[in-house]
N, C-alpha and C positions, 0 to 999 in steps of 0.2 A: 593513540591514533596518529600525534604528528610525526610517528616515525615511518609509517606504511608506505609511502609515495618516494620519500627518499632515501631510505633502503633499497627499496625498489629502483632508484633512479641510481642506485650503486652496483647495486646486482644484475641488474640486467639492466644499464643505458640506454642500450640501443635496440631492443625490443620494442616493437611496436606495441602500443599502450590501450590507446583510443583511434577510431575513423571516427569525423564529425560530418556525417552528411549533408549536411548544410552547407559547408565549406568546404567541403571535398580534401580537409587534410588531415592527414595524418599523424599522431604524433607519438614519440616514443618516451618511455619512463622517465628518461633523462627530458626531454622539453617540458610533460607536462609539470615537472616537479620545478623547474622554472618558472615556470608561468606561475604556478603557486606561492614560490617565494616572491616573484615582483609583486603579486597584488597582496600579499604581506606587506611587504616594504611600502608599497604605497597608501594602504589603505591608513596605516601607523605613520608615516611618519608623515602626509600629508593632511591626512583626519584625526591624529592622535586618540587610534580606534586602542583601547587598550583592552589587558584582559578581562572577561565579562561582560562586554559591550555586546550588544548585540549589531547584526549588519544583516539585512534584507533584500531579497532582491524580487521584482515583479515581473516576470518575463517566459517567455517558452523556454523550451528546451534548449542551452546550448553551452558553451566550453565554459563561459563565464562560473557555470554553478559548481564544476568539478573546481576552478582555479580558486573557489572560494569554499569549497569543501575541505580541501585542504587547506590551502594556504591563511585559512581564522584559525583553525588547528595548531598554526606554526607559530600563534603570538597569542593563543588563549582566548580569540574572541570565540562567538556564537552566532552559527547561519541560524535565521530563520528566515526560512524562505517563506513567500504568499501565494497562495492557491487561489491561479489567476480566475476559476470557476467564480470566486465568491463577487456579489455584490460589492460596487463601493462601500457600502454601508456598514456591510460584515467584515473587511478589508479595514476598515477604519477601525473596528474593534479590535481587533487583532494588533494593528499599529499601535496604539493607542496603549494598549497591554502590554506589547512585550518591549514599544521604545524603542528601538533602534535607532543607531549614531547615526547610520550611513542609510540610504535604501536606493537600488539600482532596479533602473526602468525600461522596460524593453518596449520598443516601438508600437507595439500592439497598444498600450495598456496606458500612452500618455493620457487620454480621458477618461479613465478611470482614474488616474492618478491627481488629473485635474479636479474631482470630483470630491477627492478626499480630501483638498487640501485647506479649506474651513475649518476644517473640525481635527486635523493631524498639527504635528508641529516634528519635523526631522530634520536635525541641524544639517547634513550633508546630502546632497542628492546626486545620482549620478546618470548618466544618459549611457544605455548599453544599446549599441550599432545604429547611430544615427538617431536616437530618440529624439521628439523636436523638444525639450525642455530648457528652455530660456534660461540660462547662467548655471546650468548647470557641467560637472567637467564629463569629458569623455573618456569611459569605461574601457575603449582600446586604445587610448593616446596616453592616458595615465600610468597604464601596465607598462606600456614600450619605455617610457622614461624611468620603472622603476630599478632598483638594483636588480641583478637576479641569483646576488649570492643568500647563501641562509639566512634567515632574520636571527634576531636576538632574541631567545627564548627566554619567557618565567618559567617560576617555576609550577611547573601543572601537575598536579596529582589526578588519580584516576573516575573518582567523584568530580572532579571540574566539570562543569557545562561544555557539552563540545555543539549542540544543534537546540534548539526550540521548533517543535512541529505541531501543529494545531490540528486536535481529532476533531471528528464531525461533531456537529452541533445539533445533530438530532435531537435530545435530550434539555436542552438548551445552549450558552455560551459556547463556541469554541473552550479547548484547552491545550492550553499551551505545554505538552510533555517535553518534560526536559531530557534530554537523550547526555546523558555524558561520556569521556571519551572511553570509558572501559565496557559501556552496552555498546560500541560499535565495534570496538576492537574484538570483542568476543562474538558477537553477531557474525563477523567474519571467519573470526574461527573456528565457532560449530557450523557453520555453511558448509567450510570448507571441508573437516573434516568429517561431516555426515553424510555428505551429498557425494562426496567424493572430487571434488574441484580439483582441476590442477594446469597445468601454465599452457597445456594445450584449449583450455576451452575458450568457448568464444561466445560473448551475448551480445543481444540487441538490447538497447533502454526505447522504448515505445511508448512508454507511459509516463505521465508528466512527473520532472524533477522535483516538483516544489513538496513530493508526496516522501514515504517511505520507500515504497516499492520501488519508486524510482532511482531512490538516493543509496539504498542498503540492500537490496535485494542482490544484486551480481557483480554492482560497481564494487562496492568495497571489496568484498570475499574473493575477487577473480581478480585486483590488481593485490591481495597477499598472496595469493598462490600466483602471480604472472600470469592471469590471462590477459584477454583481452576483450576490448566493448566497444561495440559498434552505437554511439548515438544518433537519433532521429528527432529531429524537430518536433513531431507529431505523428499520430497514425495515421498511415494511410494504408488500407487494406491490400492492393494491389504492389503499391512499394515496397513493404515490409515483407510481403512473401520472395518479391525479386531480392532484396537486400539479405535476407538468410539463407539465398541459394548465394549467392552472388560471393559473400562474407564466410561461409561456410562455419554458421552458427550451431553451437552444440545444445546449450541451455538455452531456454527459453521462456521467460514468462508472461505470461495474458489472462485474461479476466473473460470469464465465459463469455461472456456478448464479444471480445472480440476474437474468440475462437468460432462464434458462429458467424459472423460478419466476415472470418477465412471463407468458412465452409462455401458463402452462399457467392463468395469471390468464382469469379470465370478462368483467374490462374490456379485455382485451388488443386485441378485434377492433374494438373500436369505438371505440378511443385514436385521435386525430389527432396525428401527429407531424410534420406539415407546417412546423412552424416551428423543429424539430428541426435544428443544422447539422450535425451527428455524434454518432453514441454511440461511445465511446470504449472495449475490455473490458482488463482489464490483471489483473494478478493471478495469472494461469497461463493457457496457451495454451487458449485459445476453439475448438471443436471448430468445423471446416468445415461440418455439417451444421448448426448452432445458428448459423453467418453465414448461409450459404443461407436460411435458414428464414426468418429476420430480412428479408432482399433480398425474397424471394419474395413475403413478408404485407405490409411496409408499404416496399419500396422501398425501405431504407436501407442503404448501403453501410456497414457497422461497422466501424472501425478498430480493431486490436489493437496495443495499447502495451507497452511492457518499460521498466522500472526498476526501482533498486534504493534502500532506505532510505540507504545509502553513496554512493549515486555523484547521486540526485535520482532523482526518479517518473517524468522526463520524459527519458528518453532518444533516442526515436525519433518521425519523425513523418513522415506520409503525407499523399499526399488523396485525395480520397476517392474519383477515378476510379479508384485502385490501390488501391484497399480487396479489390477483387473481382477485379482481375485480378491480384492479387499476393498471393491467399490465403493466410495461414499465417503472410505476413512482418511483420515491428514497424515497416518503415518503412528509411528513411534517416537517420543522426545528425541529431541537433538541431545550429542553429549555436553554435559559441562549445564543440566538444568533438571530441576526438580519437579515433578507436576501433581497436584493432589485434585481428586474430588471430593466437594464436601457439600454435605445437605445445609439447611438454613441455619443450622445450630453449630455447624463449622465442624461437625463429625465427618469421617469418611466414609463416601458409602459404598456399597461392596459393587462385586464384578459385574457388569451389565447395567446396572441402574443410575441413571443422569443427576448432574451432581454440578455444581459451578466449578470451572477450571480454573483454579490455584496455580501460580507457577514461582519460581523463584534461581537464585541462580545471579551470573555478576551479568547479564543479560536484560539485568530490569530497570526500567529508567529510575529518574532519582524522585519522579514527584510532578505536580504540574505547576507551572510558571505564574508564581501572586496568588494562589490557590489551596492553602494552608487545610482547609478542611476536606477538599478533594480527595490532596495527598492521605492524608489520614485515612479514608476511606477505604481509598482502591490498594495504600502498602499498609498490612499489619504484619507484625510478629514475623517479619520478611520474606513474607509471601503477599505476589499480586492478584486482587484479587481481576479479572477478567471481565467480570457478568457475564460470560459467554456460560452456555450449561453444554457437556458433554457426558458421554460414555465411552469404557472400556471395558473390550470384549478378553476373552479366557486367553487371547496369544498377545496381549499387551497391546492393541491397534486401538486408537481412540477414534473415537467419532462426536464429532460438533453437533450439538442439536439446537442451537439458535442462542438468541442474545435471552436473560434470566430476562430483561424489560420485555423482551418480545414473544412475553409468554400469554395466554388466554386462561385465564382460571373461571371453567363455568359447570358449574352445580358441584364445584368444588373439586371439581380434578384438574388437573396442570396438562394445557396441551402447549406443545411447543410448535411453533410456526413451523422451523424448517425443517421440519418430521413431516407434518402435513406436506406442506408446499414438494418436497422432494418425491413424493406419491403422485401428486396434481401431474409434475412434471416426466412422471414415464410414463404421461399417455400421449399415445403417435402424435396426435392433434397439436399438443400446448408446448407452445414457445419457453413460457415464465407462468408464473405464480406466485402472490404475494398472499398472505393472510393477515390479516386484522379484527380484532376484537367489536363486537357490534352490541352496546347495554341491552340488555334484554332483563325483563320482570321475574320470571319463574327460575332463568339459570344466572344471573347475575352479570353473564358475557356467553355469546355466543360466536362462534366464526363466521367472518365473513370471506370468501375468497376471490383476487379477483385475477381474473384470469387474459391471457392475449395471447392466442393461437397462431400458430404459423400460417409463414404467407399461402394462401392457397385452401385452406384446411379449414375444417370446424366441425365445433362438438357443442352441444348442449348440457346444460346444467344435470339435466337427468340422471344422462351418462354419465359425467363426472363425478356423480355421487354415489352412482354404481360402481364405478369403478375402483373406486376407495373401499367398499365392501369386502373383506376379506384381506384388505394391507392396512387397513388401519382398526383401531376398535372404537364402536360406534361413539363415544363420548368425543371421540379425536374428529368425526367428520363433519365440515362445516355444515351451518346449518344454510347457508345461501352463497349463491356464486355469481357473480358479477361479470362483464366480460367488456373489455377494454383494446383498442389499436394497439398500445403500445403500455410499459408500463414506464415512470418514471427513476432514469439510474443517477448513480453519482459516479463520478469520473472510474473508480474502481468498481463499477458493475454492481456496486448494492442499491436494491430497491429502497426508493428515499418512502420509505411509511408515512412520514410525518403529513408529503402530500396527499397519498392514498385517502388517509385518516382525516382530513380537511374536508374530502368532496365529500369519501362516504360517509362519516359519523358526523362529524358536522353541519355538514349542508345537508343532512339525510337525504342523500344520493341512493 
């Protein structure tokens, strides 16, 4: 991985790299690979940050996380960045866990940071553009003072740690997955050569750095093939359609809510996406009606992707004539990756029938971070296992049928949420759908669904259960339905259950 930025700063110099909308500048393969090596040079030889150490940063979106994507690469440390979403509380857990030498704090986040500082202990702190943190050094005064020739490299193999990212904590703790430098180097290079990448494309980052999606999905793959990336501070609906008319974006990626937060935009009708070569939705399964819609107003076939922060973002890939006639599916494996389905007994099960997704390949993290029995868990016999259940149809196209956790077992048959949920949602009416398990005496669980219809619209329970007649079979359809404003997301558009599961089983809502 530390060689991607400065090859690139060999091969093409003077190509522009990155636009930072924030700052309005510019900068090309040759600058940002400087800026990488000074906060190299200074994070070592001012913090005697060496290899393995971890370095943190807490902050929006902005140059700082590229110059540190790189440049821990270039002396063997480990970003782990923090997901400014979380609680102090959760935030401290995470620190506390993974340690970090250094951790860099963006202006937003001083009282959060003030919050954790009880219960944390981080030898080095650093203040990124203006942050008010008393003694602490300045994250753009420190860069300018550092070398900006190459650092002095260990020696790193390809199992070395190159990132720590923390998956949801639905299930409990955070986990800290260890990303090393050969699942990113390869991550970019089945992108690149599946999707077809090359030095002409051009992306937006819109979704927060501190994630995957934001760190591997196009940043890395499009600076090995020479593209280039337009960063954004944050979304903003109205901006981000100006900025990929403006920037003349070819890939794209977003999360269904914020393809419908396009849609319901007043620049929406009159965007040219002509130069557009795919949008890309990933995050959680994209409702058939929200593709359609998309098809219908400006013609674009959207491709729907599946990854995991463990296994890479970039799993599956289509094109885009099978965007539409293969609704609903992630695609076909990327090259350079293995995929199995296997029932509970770790057998294969045949064509069509849903099975946990196995994957493997040099694409898979190494483990999760102090979590020894985790790791055991999710890598055996070198395959990862997912929890995710899927099928594949007769022409090799898979399809995701929900998390194996977010299954409903009642009177003994297996329903899977986003089988259900994906029905709920091609009626005219419903925005989203969420399902959850409700104890019941006679069937053991039965479904509950809970629903929030578009603005303007509504339907009744009735209906909705009518409607399911004849798409689903009657073991599959809930047995009550709920109906809610809005429903609760996580920064990547998946429905957080845990709180659904609170009001409704819980509190018996």
């Amino acid at each position: 991985m530390i060689d991607i930025l400065a090859t690139r700063a060999n091969l093409t110099p003077n190509r522009e790299a990155l636009y930072d909308t924030t700052s309005g500048v510019r900068y090309t393969f040759a600058q940002l690979n400087e800026r990488a090596n000074r906060a190299a040079n200074f994070l070592r030889e001012k913090y005697d940050v060496q290899k393995g150490e971890r370095v943190s940063i807490l902050a929006h979106n902005s140059i700082a996380y590229v110059d540190l994507l790189f440049g821990l690469g270039k002396i063997g440390a480990v970003l782990a960045p923090l997901n400014w979403r979380l609680t102090s509380r959760e935030l401290t857990y995470i620190v506390n866990d993974c340690q970090p030498k250094v951790l860099i704090v963006g202006p937003e986040f001083v009282s959060v940071y003030e919050e954790m500082c009880a219960e944390t202990h981080v030898q080095h702190l650093i203040s990124l553009e203006g942050a008010n943190l008393p003694g602490a050094d300045s994250y753009e005064g420190s860069l300018e003072q550092a070398p900006a020739s190459e650092p002095q490299r260990p020696f790193l193999e390809a199992d070395d740690a190159y990132c720590i990212l923390y998956t949801s904590g639905t299930t409990g703790r955070p986990k800290g997955a260890i990303l090393p430098h050969r699942q990113v180097l390869w991550n970019a290079i089945n992108t690149v050569i599946s999707w077809g990448l090359s030095e002409k494309d051009v992306s937006p980052i819109l979704t927060p750095m501190f994630h995957s999606g934001g760190l591997f999905v196009f940043l890395v793959p499009l600076f090995y093939a020479g593209g280039r990336i337009v960063m954004a501070r944050s979304f903003d609906p109205d901006a981000s359609l100006d900025l990929i008319v403006s920037e003349r974006c070819t890939v794209i990626l977003g999360v269904p809510t914020l393809f419908q937060v396009w849609m319901n935009s007043p620049k929406f009708e009159k965007t040219d996406f002509s130069h557009v070569h795919f949008f890309i939705s990933g995050g959680a399964p994209c409702p058939p009606s929200l593709i359609e819609a998309w098809n219908e107003s400006k013609g674009i076939a959207m491709r729907q992707g599946y990854g995991l922060t463990e296994v890479g973002v970039n799993c599956f890939s289509m094109t885009d004539e099978d965007a539409l006639r293969k609704m609903g599916s992630v695609g076909k494996p990327i090259f350079h990756s293995r995929m199995r389905l296997v029932d509970v007994d770790g057998n294969d099960v045949p064509t069509g029938q849903t099975g946990e997704l196995l994957i493997a390949g040099p694409h898979v993290c190494a483990g999760y971070w102090n979590r020894p029995e985790a790791t055991a868990e999710s890598l055996r016999d070198g395959w990862f296992h997912t929890g995710d259940m899927a099928r594949q149809d007769e022409e090799g196209y898979f399809y995701i049928a929900g998390r194996f956790k977010d299954m409903i077992i009642s009177g003994g048959e297996n329903v899977y949420a986003a089988e259900v949920e994906a029905v709920f949602r091609e009626h005219a009416a419903v925005a989203d759908a969420a399902l959850i398990g409700q104890p019941d005496e006679k069937w053991g669980e039965v479904g509950l669904m809970i629903v929030a219809c578009k603005p303007g619209q509504s339907v009744n329970a009735e209906e909705l259960l009518k409607f399911c007649a004849g798409r689903l079979a009657k073991y599959k359809i809930p047995k009550k339905v709920q109906f809610v404003d809005a429903l609760p997301y996580s920064p990547y558009g998946k429905v957080i259950k845990a709180e659904l599961r609170k009001q409704w089983i819980v509190d018996g809502g």
